[in-house]
C-alpha positions in Angstrom: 109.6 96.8 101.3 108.6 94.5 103.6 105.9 97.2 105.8 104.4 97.6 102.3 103.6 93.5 101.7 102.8 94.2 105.4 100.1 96.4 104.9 98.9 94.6 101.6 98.1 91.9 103.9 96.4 93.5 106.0 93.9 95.4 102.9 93.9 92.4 101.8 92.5 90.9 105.2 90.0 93.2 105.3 88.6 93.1 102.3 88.1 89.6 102.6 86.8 90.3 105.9 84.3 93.1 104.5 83.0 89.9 102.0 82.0 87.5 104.8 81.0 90.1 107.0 78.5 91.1 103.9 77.7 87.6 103.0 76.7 86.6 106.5 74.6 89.8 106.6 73.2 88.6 103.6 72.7 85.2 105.2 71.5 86.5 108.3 68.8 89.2 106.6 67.5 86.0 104.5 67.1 84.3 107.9 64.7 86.5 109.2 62.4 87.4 106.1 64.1 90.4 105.0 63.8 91.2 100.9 67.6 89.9 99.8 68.3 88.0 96.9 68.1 83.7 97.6 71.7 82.2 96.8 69.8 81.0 93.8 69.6 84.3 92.4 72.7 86.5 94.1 75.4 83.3 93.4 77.1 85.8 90.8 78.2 88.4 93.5 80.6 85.8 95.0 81.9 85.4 91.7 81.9 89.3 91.3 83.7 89.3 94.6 86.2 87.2 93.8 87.4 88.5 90.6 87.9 92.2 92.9 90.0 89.8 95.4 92.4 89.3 92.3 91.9 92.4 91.3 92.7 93.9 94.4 96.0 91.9 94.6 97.0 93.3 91.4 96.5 96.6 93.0 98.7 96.0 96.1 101.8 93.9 93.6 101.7 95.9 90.4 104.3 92.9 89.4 101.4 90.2 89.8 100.1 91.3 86.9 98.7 87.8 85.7 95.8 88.1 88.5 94.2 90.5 86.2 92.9 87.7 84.0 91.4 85.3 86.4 90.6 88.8 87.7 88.5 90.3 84.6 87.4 87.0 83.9 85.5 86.3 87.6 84.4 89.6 87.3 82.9 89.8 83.5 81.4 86.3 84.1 79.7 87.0 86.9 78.2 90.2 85.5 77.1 88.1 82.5 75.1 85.5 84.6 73.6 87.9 86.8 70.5 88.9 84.1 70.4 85.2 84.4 70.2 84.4 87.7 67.6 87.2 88.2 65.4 85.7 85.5 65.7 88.7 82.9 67.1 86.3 80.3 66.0 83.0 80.8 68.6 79.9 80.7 67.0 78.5 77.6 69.0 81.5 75.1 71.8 80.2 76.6 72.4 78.8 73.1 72.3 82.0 71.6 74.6 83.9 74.1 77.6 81.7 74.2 79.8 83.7 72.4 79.8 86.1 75.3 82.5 83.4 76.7 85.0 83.7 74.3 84.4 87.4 74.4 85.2 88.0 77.9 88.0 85.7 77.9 89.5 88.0 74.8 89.0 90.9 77.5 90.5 89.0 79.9 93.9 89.1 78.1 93.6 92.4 77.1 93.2 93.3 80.4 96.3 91.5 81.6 98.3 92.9 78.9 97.0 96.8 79.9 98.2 95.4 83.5 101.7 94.5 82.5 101.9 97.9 80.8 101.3 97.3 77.6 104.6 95.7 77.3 104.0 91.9 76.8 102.5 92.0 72.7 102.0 88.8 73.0 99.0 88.1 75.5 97.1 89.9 72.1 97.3 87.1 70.3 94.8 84.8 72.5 92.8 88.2 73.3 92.5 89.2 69.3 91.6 85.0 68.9 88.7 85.0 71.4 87.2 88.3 71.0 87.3 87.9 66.9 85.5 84.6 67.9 82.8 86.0 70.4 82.2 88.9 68.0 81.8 87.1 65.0 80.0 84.4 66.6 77.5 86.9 68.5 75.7 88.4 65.6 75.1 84.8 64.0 73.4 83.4 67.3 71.7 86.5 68.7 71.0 88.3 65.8 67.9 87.7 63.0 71.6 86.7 61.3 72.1 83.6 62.9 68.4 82.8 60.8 70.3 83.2 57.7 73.2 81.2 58.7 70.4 78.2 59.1 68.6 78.9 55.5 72.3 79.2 53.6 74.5 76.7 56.1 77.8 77.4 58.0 79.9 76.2 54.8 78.4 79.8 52.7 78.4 82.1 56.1 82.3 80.7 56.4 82.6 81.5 53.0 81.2 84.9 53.2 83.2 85.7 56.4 86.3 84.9 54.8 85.5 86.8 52.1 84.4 89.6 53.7 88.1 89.8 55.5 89.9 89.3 52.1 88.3 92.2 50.6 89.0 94.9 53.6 92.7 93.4 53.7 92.7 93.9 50.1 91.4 97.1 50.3 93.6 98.2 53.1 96.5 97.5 50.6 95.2 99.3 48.4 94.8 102.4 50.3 98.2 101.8 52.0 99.7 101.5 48.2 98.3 104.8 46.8 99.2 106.6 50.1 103.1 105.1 49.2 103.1 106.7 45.6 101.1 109.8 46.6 104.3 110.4 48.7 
């Protein structure tokens, strides 16, 4: 037991090795003239990065499962700002991507939980919260939707939402209660 958190170590060494070796390549090609990205633009890597440095300690402890969260989250984020950071979406929708957040901290636990092998229900009660939240938020600020919300107000697109969900539960009953007598 003790050669294998050895050697974990010892991945795990190099891998952070292989980061600074890559960063201060990075650094180093920038200093000369070479085409890399400025920090200003490539900061999302390192966050990329670090979310694989939890990840990989996942990998080498199968029993540290809670490092896939901060894990998937680094990782997700980081892939989020990068159209960002490049200038293919520009900081000013912001506004209108937020629910992204939400979204990939839903993941996150759902992650975890597939981690911990599928055995601890409970981490899908945050993940069902936030990624009901990022999805149903998402259409209403990225969408022509979010439009509609600002002609009819939050009060009648709450209203709609809730009653949306009330009819497919009620129609899940329903199927579920013809299925019961069909039997």
């Amino acid at each position: 037991m003790s050669k294998r958190r050895g050697v974990g170590g010892l991945v795990y060494l190099v891998f952070i090795g292989a980061g600074l070796i890559g960063f201060g390549g990075w650094m180093a090609l920038a200093e000369i003239g070479a085409p890399v990205p400025d920090l200003e633009r490539g900061w999302p890597a390192f966050q990329i990065w670090g979310g694989l440095a939890f990840w990989l300690g996942y990998l080498l402890n199968r029993r540290a499962f809670g490092l896939a969260l901060p894990g998937t989250l680094a990782v997700l984020t980081g892939i989020f700002f990068l159209p960002f950071s490049f200038g293919v979406i520009d900081w000013s929708e912001m506004g209108q991507w937020w629910p992204v957040f939400p979204l990939i901290l839903g993941l996150s636990f759902v992650a975890m939980w597939v981690a911990a092998g599928l055995r601890y229900w409970g981490l899908l009660i945050p993940a069902g919260i936030f990624v009901s939240a990022g999805l149903i938020a998402l259409p209403i600020t990225a969408t022509p939707f979010g439009s509609v919300v600002e002609i009819v107000g939050w009060p009648v697109a709450i209203l709609a939402v809730g009653a949306t969900l009330t009819l497919i539960a009620m129609l899940v009953a329903v199927v579920r209660t013809i299925r019961l007598v069909a039997r």
